[in-house]
N, C-alpha and C positions, 0 to 999 in steps of 0.2 A: 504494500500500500504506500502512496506516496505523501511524503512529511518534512518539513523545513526545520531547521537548526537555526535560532539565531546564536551569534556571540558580539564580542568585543565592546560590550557595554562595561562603567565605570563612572569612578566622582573625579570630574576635572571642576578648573578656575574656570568662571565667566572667563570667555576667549579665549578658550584651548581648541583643542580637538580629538575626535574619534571618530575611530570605522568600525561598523559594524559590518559583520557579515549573515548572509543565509544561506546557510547549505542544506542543496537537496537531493534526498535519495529518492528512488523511486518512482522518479519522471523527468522530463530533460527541459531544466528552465527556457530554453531557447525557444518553445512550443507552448510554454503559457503568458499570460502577462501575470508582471511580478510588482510585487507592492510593498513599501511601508506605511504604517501606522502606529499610532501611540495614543496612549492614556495618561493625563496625567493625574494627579492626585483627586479626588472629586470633581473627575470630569469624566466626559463621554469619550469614546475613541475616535480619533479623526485623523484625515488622509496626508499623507506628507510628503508621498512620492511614490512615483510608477513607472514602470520601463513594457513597451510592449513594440514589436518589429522595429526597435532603435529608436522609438521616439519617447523622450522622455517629458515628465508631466510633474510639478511641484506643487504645491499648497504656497499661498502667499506669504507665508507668514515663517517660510524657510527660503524662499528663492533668492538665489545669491550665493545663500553660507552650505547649502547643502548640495550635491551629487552622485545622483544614484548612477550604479553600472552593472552590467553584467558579465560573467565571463564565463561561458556555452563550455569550454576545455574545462574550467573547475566544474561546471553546473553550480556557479554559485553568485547572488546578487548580493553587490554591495551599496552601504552609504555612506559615504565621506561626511562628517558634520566637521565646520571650521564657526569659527568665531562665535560659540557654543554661547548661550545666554539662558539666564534662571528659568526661565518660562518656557524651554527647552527638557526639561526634569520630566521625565513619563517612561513607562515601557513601551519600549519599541518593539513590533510585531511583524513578522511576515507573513506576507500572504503570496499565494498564488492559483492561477484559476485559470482554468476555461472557460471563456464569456459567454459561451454556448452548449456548456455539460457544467449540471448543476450536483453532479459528482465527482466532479475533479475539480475540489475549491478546497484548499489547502492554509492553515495555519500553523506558527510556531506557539511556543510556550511565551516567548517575549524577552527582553534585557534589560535591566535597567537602565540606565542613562539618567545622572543624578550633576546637574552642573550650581555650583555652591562655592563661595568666598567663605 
């Protein structure tokens, strides 16, 4: 069955950085479109970036400091966050899906991502 792995979450300073990664077994990212999202502390989950046939897709309120990729040889999507800010602080999620098989819609367990002075 197929399942995402996030990693590479952590506590950095306002205006650091980190990458996270998703690794997937069990279907070949290059075939679905691939997604981040986050939660953050009493709030609802919301969308933060998308890769699907190389066209990438942001949430306003990352465009700029973030960059998602993927790379078909790992089967694995990543996100670059730069110049990280408080309101930044949520678990970060992968997703991936078939936008037309409502059985191959895929998520991780999530990462934290905790950014704090």
């Amino acid at each position: 069955q197929g399942q995402v792995d996030e990693s590479g979450g952590g506590l950095v300073q306002p205006g650091g950085s980190l990458r996270l990664s998703c690794a997937a077994s069990g279907f070949t990212v290059s075939r679905f479109a691939m997604s981040w999202h986050r939660q953050a502390p009493g709030k609802g989950r919301e969308f933060v970036a998308s890769i699907t046939d190389g066209i990438m897709d942001y949430a306003d309120s990352v465009k700029g400091r973030f960059t998602i990729s993927r790379d078909n040889a790992e089967n694995t999507m990543y996100l670059q966050m730069n110049n990280l800010k408080p309101e930044d602080t949520a678990v970060y999620y992968c997703n991936a899906r078939l936008p037309f098989n409502a059985d191959h819609n895929f998520w991780g367990h999530g990462t934290q991502v905790t950014v704090s002075s």
